[in-house]
C-alpha positions as CSV (number, residue, x, y, z in Angstrom):
1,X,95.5,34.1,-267.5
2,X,94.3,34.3,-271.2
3,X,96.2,35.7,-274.2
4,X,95.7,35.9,-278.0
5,X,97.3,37.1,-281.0
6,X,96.1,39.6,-283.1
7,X,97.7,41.7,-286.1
8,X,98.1,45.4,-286.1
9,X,95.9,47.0,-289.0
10,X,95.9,50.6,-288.0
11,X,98.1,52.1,-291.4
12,X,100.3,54.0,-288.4
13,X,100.6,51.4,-285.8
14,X,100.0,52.2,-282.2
15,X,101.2,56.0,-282.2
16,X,100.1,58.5,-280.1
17,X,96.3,58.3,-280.9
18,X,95.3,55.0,-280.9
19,X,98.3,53.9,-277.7
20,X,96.0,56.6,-276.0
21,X,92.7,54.7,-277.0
22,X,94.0,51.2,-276.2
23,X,95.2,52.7,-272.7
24,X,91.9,53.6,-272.4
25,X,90.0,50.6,-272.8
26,X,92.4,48.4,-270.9
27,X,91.9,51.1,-268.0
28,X,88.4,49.8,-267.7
29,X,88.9,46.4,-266.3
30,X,90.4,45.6,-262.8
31,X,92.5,42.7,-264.7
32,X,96.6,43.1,-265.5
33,X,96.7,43.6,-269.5
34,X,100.3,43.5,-271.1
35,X,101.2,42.9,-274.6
36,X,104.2,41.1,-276.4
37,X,105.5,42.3,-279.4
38,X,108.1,41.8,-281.7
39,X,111.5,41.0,-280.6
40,X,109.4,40.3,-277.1
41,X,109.1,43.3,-276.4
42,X,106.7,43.5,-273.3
43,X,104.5,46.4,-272.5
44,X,101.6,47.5,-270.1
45,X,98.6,48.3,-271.9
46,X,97.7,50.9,-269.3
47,X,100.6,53.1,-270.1
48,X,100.6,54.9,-272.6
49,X,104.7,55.5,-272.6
50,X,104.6,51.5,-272.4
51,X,102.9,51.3,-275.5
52,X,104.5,53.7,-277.3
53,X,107.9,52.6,-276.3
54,X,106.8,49.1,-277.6
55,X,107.7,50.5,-281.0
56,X,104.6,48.9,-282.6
57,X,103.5,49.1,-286.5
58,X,101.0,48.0,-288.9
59,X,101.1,44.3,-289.7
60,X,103.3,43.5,-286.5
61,X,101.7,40.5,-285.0
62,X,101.6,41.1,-280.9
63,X,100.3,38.6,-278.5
64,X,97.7,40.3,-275.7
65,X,97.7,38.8,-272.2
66,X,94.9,39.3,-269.2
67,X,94.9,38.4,-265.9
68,X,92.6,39.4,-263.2
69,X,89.0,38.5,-262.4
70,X,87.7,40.3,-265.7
71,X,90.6,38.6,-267.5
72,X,88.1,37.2,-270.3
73,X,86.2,40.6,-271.0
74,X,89.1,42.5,-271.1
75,X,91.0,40.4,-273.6
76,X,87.8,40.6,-275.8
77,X,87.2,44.4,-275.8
78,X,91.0,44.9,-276.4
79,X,91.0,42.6,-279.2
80,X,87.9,43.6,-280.7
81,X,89.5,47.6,-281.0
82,X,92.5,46.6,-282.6
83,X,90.9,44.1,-285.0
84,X,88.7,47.3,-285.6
85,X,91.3,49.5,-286.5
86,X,91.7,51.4,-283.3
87,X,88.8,54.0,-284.1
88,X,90.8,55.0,-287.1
C-alpha cells in the first residue's frame, strides 16, 4: 500500500464535476483507491456518492491511499489531477 497527502485547490472542492473526474481516473487502475479526509472521513475514490459524501473543500488536506498491483501509478495520476486543479 502507498498513500500521500495532497491539498485540495479546486476553488469548489470535490463537487459534482470534479468527484465525477477523480472517479474517473481511479476507475482506470485495477488497484483499491480510498481517501481520508478531514475528521477521517474515509471514502472510495471510485464512487462518486463516496466522494461526494466525503464533504470535501478547497484547502482541505486529504490523504490518498492505493493498493493493488498498479498501486504506484494510480496514486501518481490521482495526485497529479488534484494538484492540477481537477480540469478546472
Amino acid at each position: 500500500m502507498v498513500s500521500k497527502k495532497v491539498t485540495i485547490i479546486n476553488p469548489t472542492g470535490l463537487h459534482l464535476r470534479p468527484a465525477g473526474v477523480l472517479c474517473n481516473t481511479a476507475a482506470r487502475f485495477e488497484s483499491h483507491i480510498s481517501f481520508t479526509g478531514k475528521g477521517g472521513t474515509n471514502a472510495n475514490a471510485k464512487s462518486v456518492l463516496s466522494v461526494l459524501a466525503a464533504c470535501v473543500r478547497f484547502g482541505d488536506e486529504i490523504e490518498i491511499s492505493c493498493e493493488g498491483e498498479d498501486e504506484n501509478e494510480a496514486l501518481e495520476a490521482v495526485v497529479k489531477l488534484i494538484e492540477s486543479g481537477m480540469e478546472e
